[in-house]
C-alpha positions as semicolon CSV with decimal commas, in nm:
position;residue;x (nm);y (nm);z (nm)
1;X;-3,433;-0,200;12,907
2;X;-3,086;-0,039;12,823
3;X;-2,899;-0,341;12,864
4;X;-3,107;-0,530;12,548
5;X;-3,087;-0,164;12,377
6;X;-2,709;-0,189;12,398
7;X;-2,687;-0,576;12,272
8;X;-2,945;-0,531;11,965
9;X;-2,731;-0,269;11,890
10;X;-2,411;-0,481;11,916
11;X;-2,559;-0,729;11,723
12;X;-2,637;-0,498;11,425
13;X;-2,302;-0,356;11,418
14;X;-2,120;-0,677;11,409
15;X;-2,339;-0,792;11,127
16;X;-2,330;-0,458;10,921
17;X;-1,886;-0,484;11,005
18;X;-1,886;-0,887;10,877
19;X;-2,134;-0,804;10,604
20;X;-1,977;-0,983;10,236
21;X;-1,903;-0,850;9,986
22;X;-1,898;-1,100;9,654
23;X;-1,669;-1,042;9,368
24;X;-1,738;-1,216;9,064
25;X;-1,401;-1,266;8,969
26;X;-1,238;-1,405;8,674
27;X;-0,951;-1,614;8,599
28;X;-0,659;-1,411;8,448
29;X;-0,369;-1,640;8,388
30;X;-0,305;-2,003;8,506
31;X;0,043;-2,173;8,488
32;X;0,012;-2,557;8,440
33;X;0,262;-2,811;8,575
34;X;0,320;-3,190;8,466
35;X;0,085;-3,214;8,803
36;X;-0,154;-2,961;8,838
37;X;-0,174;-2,603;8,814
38;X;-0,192;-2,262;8,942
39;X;-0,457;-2,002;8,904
40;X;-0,491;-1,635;8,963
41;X;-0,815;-1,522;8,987
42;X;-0,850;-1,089;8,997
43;X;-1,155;-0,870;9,023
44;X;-1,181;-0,485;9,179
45;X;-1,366;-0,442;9,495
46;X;-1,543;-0,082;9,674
47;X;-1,360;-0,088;10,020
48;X;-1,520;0,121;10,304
49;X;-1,352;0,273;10,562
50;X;-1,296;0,023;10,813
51;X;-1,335;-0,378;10,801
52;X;-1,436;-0,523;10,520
53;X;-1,518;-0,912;10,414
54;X;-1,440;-1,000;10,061
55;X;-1,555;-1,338;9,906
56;X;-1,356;-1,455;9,557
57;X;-1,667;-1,723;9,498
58;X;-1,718;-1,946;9,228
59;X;-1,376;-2,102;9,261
60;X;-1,256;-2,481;9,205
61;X;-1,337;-2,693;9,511
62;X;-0,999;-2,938;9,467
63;X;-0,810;-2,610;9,559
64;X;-0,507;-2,653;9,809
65;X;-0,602;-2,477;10,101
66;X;-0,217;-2,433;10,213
67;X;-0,169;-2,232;9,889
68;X;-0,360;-1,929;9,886
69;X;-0,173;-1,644;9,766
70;X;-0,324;-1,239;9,771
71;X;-0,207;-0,955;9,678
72;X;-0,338;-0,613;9,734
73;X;-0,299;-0,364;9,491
74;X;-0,334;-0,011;9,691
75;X;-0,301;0,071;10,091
76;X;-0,522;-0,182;10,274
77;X;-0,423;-0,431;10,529
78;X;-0,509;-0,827;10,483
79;X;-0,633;-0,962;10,827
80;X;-0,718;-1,257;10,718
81;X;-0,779;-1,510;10,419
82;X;-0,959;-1,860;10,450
83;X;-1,094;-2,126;10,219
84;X;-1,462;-2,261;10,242
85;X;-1,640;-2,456;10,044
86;X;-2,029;-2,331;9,922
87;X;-2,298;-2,452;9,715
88;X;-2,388;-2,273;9,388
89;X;-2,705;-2,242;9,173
90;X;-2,626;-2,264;8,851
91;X;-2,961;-2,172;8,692
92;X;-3,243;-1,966;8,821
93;X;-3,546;-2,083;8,739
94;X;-3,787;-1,795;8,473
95;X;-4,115;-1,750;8,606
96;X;-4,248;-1,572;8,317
97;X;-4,146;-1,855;8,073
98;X;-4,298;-2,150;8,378
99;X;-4,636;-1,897;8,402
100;X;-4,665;-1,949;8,050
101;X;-4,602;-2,268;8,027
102;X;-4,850;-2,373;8,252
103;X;-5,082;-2,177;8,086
104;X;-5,061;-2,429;7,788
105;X;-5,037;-2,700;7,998
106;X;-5,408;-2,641;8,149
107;X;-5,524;-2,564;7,779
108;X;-5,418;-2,893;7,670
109;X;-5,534;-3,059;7,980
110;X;-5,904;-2,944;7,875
111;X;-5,871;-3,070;7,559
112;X;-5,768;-3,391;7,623
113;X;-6,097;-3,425;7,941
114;X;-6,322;-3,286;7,618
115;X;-6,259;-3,559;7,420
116;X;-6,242;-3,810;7,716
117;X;-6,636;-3,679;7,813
118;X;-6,738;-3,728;7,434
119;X;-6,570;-4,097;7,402
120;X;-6,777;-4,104;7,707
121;X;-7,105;-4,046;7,572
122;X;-7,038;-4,218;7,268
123;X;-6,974;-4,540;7,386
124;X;-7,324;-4,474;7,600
125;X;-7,501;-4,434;7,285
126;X;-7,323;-4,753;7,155
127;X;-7,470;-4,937;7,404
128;X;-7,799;-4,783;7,408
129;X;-7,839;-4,868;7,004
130;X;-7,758;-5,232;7,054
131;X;-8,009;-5,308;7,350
132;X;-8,267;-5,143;7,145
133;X;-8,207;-5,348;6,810
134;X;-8,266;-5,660;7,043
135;X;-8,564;-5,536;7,148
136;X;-8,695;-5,419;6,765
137;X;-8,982;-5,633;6,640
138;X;-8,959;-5,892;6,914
139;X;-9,251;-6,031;7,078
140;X;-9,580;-6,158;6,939
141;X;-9,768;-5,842;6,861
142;X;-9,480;-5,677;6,652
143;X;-9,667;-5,439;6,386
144;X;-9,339;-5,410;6,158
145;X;-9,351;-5,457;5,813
146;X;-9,047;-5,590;5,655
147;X;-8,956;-5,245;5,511
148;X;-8,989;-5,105;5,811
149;X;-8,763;-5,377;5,935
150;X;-8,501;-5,242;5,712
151;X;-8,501;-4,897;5,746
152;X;-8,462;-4,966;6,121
153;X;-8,165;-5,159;6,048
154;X;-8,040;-4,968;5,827
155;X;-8,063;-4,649;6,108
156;X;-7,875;-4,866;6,337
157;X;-7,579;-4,958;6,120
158;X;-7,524;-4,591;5,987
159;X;-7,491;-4,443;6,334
160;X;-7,282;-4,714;6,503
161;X;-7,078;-4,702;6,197
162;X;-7,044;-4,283;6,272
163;X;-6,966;-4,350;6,685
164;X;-6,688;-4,617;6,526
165;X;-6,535;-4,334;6,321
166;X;-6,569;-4,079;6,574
167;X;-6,380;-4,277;6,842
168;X;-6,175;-4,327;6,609
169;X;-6,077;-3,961;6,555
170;X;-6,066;-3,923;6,928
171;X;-5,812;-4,243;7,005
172;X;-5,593;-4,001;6,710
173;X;-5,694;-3,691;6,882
174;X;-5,604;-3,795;7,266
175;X;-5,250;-3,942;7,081
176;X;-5,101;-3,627;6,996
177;X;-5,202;-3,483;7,308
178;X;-5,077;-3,696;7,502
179;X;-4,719;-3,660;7,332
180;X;-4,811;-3,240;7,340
181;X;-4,854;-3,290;7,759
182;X;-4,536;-3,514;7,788
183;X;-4,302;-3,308;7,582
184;X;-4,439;-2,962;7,784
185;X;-4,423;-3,167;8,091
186;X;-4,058;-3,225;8,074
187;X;-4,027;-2,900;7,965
188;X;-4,189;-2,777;8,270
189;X;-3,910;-2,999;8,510
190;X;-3,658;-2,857;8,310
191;X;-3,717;-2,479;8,346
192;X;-3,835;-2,536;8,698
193;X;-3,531;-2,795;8,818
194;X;-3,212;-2,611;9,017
195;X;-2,889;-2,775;8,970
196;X;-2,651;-2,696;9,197
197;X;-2,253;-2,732;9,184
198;X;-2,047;-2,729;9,504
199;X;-1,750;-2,483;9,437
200;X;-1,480;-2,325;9,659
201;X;-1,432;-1,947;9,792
202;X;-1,203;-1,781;9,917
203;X;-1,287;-1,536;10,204
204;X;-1,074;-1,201;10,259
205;X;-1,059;-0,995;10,567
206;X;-0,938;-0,578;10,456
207;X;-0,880;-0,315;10,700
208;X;-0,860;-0,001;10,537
209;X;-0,805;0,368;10,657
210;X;-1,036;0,552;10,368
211;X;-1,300;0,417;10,098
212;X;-1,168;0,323;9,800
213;X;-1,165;0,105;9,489
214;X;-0,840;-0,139;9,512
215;X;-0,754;-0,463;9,223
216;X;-0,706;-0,791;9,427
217;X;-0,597;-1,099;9,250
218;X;-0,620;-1,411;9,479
219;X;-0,358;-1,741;9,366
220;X;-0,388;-2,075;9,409
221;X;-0,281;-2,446;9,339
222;X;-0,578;-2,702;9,201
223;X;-0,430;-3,063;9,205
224;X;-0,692;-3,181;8,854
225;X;-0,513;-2,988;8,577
226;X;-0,196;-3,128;8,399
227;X;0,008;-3,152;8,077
228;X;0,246;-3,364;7,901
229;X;0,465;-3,336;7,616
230;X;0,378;-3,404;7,262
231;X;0,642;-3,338;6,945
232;X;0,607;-3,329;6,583
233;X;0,917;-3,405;6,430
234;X;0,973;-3,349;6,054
235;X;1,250;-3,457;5,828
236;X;1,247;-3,279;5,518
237;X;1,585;-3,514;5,380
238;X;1,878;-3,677;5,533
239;X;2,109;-3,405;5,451
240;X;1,913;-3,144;5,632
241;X;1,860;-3,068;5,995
242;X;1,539;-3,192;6,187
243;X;1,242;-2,911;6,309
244;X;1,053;-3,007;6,615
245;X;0,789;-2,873;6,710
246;X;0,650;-2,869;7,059
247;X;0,351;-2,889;7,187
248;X;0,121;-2,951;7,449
249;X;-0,106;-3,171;7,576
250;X;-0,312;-2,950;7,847
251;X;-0,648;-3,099;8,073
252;X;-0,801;-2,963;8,370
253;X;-1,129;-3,109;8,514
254;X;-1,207;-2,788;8,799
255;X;-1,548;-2,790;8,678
256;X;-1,514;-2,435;8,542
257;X;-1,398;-2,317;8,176
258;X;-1,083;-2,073;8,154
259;X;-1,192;-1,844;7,872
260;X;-0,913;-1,656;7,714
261;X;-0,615;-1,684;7,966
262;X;-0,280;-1,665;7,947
263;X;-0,137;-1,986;8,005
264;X;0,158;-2,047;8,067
265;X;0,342;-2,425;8,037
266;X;0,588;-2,515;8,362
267;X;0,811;-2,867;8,387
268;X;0,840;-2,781;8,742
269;X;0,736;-2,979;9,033
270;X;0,570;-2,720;9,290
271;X;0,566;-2,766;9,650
272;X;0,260;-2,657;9,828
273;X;0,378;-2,708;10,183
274;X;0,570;-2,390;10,285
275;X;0,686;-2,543;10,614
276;X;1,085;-2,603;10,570
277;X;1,200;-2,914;10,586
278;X;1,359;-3,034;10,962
279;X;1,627;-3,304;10,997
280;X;1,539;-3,591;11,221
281;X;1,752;-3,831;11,390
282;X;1,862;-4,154;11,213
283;X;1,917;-4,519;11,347
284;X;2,145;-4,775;11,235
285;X;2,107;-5,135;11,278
286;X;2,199;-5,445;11,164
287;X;2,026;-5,551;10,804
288;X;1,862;-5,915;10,808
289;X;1,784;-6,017;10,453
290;X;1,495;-6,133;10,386
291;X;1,408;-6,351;10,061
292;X;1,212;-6,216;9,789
293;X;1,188;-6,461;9,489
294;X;1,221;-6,335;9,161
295;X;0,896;-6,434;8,924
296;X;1,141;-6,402;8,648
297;X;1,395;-6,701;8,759
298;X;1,144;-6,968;8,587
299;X;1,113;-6,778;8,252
300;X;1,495;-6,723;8,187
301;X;1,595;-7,056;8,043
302;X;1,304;-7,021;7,794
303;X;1,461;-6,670;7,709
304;X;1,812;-6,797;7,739
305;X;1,797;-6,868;7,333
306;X;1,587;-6,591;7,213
307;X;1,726;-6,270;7,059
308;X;1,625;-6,042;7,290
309;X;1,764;-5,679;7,259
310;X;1,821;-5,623;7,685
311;X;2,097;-5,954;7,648
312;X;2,263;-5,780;7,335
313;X;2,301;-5,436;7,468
314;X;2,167;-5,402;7,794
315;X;2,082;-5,071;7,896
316;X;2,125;-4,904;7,558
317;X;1,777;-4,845;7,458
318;X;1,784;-4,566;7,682
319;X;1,963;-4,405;7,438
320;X;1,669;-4,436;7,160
321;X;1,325;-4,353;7,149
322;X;1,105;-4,657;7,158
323;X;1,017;-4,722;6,746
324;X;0,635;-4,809;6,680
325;X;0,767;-5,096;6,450
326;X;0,991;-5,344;6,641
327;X;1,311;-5,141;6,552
328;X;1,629;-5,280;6,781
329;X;1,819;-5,084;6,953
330;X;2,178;-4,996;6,862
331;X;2,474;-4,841;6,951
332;X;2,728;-5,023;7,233
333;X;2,766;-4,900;7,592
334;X;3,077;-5,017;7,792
335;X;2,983;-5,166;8,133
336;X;3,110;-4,786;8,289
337;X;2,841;-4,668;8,094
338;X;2,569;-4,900;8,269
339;X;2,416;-4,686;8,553
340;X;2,079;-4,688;8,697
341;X;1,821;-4,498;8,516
342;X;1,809;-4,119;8,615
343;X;1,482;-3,916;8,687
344;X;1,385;-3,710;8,407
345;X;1,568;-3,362;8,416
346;X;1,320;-3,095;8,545
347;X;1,516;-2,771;8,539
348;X;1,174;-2,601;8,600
349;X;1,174;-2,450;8,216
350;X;0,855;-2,192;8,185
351;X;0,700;-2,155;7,821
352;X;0,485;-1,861;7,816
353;X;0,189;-1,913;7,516
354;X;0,147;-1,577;7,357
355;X;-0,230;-1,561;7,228
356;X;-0,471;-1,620;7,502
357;X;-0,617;-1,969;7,519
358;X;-0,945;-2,128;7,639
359;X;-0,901;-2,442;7,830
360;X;-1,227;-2,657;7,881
361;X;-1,313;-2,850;8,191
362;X;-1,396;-3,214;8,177
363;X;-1,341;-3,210;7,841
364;X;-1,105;-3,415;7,598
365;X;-0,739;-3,310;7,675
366;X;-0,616;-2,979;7,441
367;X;-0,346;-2,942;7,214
368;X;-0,133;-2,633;7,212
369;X;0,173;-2,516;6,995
370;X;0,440;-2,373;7,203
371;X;0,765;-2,385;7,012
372;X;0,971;-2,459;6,754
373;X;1,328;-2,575;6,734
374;X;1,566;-2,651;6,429
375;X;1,828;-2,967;6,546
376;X;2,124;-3,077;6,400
377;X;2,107;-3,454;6,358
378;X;2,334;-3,754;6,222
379;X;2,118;-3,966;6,019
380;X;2,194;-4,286;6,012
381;X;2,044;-4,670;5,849
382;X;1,957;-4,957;6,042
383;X;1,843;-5,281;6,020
384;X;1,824;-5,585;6,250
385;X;1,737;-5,869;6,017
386;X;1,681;-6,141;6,265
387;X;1,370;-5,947;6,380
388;X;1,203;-5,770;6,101
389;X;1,298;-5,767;5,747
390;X;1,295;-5,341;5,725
391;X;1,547;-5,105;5,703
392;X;1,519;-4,836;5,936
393;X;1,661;-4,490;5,908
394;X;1,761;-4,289;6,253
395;X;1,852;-3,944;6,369
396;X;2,114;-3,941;6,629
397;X;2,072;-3,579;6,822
398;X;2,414;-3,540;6,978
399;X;2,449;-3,324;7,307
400;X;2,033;-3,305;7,299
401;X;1,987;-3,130;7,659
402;X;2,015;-2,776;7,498
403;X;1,686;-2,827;7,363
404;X;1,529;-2,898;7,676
405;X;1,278;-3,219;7,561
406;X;1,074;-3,388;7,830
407;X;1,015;-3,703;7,731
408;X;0,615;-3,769;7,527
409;X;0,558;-3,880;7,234
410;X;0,651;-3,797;6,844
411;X;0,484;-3,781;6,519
412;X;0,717;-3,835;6,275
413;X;0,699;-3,740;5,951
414;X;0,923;-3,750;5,663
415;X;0,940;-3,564;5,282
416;X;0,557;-3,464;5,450
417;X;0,462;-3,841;5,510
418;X;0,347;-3,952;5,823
419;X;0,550;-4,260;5,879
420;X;0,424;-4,284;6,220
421;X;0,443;-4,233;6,597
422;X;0,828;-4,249;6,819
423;X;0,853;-4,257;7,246
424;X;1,088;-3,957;7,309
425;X;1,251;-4,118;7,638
426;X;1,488;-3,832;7,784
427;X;1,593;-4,078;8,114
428;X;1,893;-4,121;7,946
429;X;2,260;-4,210;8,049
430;X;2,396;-4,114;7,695
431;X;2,439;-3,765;7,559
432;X;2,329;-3,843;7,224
433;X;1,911;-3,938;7,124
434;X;1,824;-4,171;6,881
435;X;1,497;-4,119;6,678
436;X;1,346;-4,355;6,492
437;X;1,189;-4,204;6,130
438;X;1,015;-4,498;6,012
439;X;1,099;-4,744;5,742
440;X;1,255;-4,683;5,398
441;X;1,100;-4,929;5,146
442;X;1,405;-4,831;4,887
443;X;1,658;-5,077;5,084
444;X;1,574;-5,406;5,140
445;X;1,786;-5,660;5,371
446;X;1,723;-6,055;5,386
447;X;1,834;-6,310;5,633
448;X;1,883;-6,648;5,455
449;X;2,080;-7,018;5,506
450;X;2,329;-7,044;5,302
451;X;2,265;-7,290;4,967
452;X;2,620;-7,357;4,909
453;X;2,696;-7,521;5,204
454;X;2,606;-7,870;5,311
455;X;2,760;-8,007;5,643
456;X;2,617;-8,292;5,776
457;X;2,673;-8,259;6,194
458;X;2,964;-8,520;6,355
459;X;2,980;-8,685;6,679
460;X;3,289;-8,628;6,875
461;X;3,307;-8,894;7,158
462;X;3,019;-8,815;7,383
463;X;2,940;-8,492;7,208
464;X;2,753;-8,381;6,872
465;X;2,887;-8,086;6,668
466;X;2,706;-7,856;6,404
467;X;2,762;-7,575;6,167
468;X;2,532;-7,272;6,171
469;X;2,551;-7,078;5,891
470;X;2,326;-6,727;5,782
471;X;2,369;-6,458;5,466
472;X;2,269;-6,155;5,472
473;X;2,161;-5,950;5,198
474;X;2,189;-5,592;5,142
475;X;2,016;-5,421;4,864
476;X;2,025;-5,021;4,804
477;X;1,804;-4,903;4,526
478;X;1,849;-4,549;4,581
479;X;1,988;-4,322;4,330
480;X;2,259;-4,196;4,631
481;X;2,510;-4,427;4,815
482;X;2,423;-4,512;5,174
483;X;2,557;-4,603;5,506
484;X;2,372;-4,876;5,680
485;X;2,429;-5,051;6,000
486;X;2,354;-5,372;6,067
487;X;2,301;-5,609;6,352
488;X;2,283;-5,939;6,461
489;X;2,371;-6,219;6,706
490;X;2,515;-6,568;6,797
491;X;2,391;-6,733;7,063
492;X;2,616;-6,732;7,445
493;X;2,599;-7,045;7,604
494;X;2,471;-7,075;7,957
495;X;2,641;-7,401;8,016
496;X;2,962;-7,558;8,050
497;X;2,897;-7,888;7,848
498;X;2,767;-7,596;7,560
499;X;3,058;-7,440;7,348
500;X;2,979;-7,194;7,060
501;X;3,287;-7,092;6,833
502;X;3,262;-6,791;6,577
503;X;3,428;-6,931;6,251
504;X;3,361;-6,651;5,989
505;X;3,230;-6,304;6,065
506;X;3,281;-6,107;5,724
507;X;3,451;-5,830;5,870
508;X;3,178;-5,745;6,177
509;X;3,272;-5,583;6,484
510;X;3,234;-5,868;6,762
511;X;3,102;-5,875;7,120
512;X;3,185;-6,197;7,233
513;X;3,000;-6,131;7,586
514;X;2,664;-6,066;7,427
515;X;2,745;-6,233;7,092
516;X;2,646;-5,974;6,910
517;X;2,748;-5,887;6,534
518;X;2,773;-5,528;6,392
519;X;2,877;-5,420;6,088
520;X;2,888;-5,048;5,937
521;X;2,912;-5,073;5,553
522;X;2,878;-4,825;5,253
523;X;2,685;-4,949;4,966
524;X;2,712;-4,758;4,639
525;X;2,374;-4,642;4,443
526;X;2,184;-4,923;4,323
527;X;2,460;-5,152;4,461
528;X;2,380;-5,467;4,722
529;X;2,634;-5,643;4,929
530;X;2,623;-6,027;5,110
531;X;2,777;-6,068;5,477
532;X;2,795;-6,408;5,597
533;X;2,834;-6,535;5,930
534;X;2,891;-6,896;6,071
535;X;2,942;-7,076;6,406
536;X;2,997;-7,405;6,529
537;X;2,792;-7,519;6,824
538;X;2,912;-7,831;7,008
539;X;2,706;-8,016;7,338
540;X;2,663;-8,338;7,466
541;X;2,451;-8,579;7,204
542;X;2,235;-8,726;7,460
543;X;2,101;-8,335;7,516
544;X;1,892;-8,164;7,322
545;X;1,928;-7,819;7,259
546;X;1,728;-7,511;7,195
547;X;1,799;-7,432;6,853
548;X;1,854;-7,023;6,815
C-alpha cells in the first residue's frame, strides 16, 4: 500500500514541476534580410521558486530550429529551450449566439411544416371538388333544375379558384423560407465550424532560486519573409544633382501579422548554422574534358550581321542600368577592363525604420521609405540611331559605392514627370553608374542614305565591290546648347574572302575591332549638325552577302 502511495505521489509532483506556463507573447522588432528574417518575440512571465516550463506559443511554424536565441532578463537559469510544433484554434465557437440561433431555426422550421400540412389539405379538397362535379346531376333520376345546375357550378369554380390562389401564396410563402433556413443554416456552420492553424512554440526550461516576475524575449530566423530594393530617382534639371530615394519592398507569409514593430532593413546574408566551418582533405587528378555543345554555335552566323550591343562593347552594359526603352549601352572598356561579373557587394548595411510599421502576412508585398540621398551626377545625351530614333539623356554617378545601392529597380522621374522605370544593376566592374532618365522629345536624330551620292557597285576580277553610305542628323531645339553622344557601327567581317574598309568617318572616334563609331559633339541652341559615314565592302560575286 505504501509503495503505490509513494508513486501517485511521484507522479503528481512531476506533473505539478513540468506544469506550462503559456505566454502570449508579442512580436517586438523583426530585422528582414534579402532572404528571410529575424524575429524577437518578448512577454513577462511569474516564475516560482524552482523549475519552471515556459511556452512562447503562437509562433511561425517555418522557424529554424538551429536559431533560437533567449535571453533572460533577471537571475534565473535556462535549462533548456526546444522547438515544437502545435495546433491552434483560431475561433471558439459562442454558444449563446448558436442557442439562439437554433432557436430561430426551429421557429422557421414550423412554419415552413404549417404551410406544407395546409398545401396538404388543400390539394385534398381539390380533389374531393372535382370527383363530386362528375358525379353532379348524373344518372337517370337527377332532380336538378338548370338553375340549380348553375349555382352548383358556379360553387365549384369559386372555391377551386380560392385553393389555386391559396397555393399560390404558399409556393411564395415556403420560397422565402426556404432562402430564411439556408442563409441561418450557413450561418449556423459558420459560428459552429473550428478552424485550426498549425503554428510553432517554443518551449523554455527556468530554474530559479526565488519567485519572481522576469522579461524574456525569445529570437529567431523564419526562412518566408524577404525584401528587395526599390528607388525613386528624381531629376529636377541637368545642372542639378540627382535625390534618390530608397525604399523597400518588404513580404513575409508566417501566417501571422506584425502589428507595429520596429523593423529594421539588413543586406546581409545570415548564417543559421553555428557549427564552424572544418577543412577537409582535397584530391587532385587528372581533368578529362568532356564535350558540351554550345546551343548558341548555330545562331551566330545569323547574328554575325546584326547590331547587337554585346559585339560593340562587350561587357559594358554592366556599367548602365538596363533602360525600359531599347537605350544602347555606351561608354568603351579596354579588354583589362573585361572581368567576370562580381557578386553584388553585401557589406551587411542595417537601415533602422524609425516609426513602427505593420507588416501583413500573405498579403501583397509592402512598400517602405527608408532613406534619402542627394548624388552628384554627370549628365550626359545619347543616342544610338541605328536602333531607335530617340535621344536619350543619362546620369553618370561616378565613384557610386558610397551610397551603398543594391541593385532593384528605379522610377525615374524628371521636372516631376514620370518618364518611366530603369534596372539599377550594381554587379559592376566600373566605378561609375549610368542611369537612364528617359527620352527628351526636344532633340531629334535621323539615320538616312545619302541622296547625293550614286555609285553603282564594280566587279573586280572574281570579286564585287560596293559603297555604303549613312547621314546622320542632329537636331537641338532647346533654348541651351547641348552635348550629345552618339553611336554607331560598321559591320566586322567574319571571313577572309570579306573585306570592309572605313572611307569617311566625319571626325568619330573608331574601334576597328568592334567597328564601332562614336562621336561626342556640341551643338549650339536651336542648332543641328550632319555626320556622315561610308565604307566599302568587297566579297566574292558568286556569294551573297548579308546586307547590315
Amino acid at each position: 500500500m505504501k509503495q503505490h502511495i509513494i508513486i501517485t505521489l511521484f507522479l503528481i509532483l512531476g506533473i505539478s514541476a513540468f506544469a506550462e506556463t503559456r505566454l502570449p507573447s508579442r512580436i517586438s522588432e523583426v530585422t528582414v534580410y534579402r532572404s528571410g528574417a529575424k524575429l524577437t518575440n518578448i512577454a513577462s512571465v511569474r516564475l516560482t521558486a524552482g523549475s519552471n516550463q515556459i511556452v512562447f506559443e503562437k509562433l511561425p511554424v517555418d522557424m529554424n530550429p538551429n536559431s533560437v536565441q533567449v535571453r533572460i532578463e533577471g537571475k534565473a537559469d535556462l535549462l533548456s529551450a526546444f522547438f515544437r510544433r502545435a495546433t491552434i484554434e483560431l475561433n471558439q465557437p459562442n454558444g449563446s449566439a448558436i442557442k439562439a440561433l437554433q432557436d430561430s431555426i426551429e421557429t422557421v422550421n414550423d412554419r415552413i411544416l404549417r404551410l406544407v400540412a395546409e398545401n396538404e389539405v388543400l390539394s385534398k379538397e381539390e380533389s374531393s371538388l372535382q370527383e363530386n362535379q362528375k358525379r353532379v346531376g348524373a344518372g337517370e333520376k337527377s332532380t336538378l333544375t338548370v338553375n340549380d345546375w348553375k349555382e352548383m357550378t358556379q360553387y365549384y369554380r369559386d372555391r377551386l379558384a380560392e385553393i389555386k390562389n391559396r397555393q399560390l401564396d404558399i409556393s411564395i410563402l415556403r420560397r422565402k423560407e426556404d432562402r430564411l433556413m439556408t442563409a441561418m443554416n450557413v450561418r449556423f456552420s459558420k459560428l459552429n465550424r473550428r478552424e485550426t492553424q498549425t503554428s510553432g512554440e517554443i518551449v523554455l526550461q527556468i530554474e530559479s532560486a526565488t519567485a519572481q516576475t522576469l522579461n524574456i524575449s525569445c529570437i529567431y530566423f523564419i526562412t518566408r519573409a524577404y525584401w528587395t530594393p526599390a528607388y525613386d530617382l528624381r531629376a529636377e534639371a541637368v545642372d542639378k544633382p540627382l535625390r534618390m530615394v530608397y525604399k523597400a519592398v518588404v513580404s513575409q507569409q508566417s501566417g501571422f501579422d506584425w502589428q507595429g514593430i520596429k523593423l529594421k532593413l539588413s543586406s546581409a546574408r545570415p548564417l543559421s548554422d553555428n557549427n564552424r566551418p572544418i577543412l577537409t582533405p582535397q584530391s587532385i587528378d587528372y581533368y578529362v574534358a568532356r564535350y558540351q555543345p554550345n546551343l548558341d554555335d548555330g545562331l551566330a552566323a545569323g547574328r554575325a550581321n546584326s547590331y547587337n550591343l554585346s559585339q560593340v562593347q562587350t561587357e559594358s552594359r554592366r556599367d548602365m542600368a538596363k533602360p525600359s526603352a531599347g537605350l544602347g549601352d555606351v561608354g568603351e572598356v579596354t579588354d583589362e577592363e573585361i572581368k567576370e561579373q562580381p557578386e553584388e557587394s553585401t557589406s551587411g548595411e542595417e537601415f533602422e525604420i524609425t516609426a513602427p510599421q505593420t507588416i501583413v502576412s500573405g498579403t501583397e508585398p509592402q512598400t517602405v521609405r527608408y532613406k534619402e540621398e542627394q548624388m552628384e551626377a554627370i549628365y550626359q545625351y545619347h543616342a544610338v540611331p541605328k536602333l531607335d530614333p530617340g535621344v536619350f539623356l543619362l546620369a553618370k554617378i561616378p565613384n557610386y559605392g558610397r551610397y551603398g545601392l543594391l541593385s532593384g529597380t528605379a522610377q525615374i522621374f524628371f521636372k516631376d514627370t514620370y518618364v518611366g522605370q530603369s534596372e539599377i544593376d550594381t554587379k559592376t566592374v566600373s566605378d561609375t553608374l549610368l542611369l537612364s532618365l528617359g527620352r527628351d522629345e526636344d532633340i531629334s536624330i535621323k539615320r538616312v542614305k545619302p541622296t547625293d551620292l550614286a555609285y553603282t557597285p564594280k566587279f573586280l576580277n572574281n570579286y564585287k565591290r560596293e559603297l555604303v553610305a549613312y547621314d546622320i542628323v542632329v537636331k537641338n531645339n532647346k533654348k541651351v546648347p547641348i552635348n550629345i553622344e552618339v553611336l554607331d557601327q560598321i559591320p566586322v567581317s567574319k571571313q577572309a574572302e570579306i573585306t570592309v574598309e572605313l572611307e569617311e568617318k566625319s571626325g568619330a572616334q573608331y574601334t576597328a575591332d568592334f567597328g564601332k563609331l562614336l562621336w561626342r559633339l556640341e551643338i549650339p541652341a536651336f542648332g543641328s549638325k550632319t555626320l556622315r559615314f561610308k565604307y566599302w565592302l568587297k566579297y566574292p560575286k558568286d556569294k551573297t552577302v548579308a546586307k547590315p
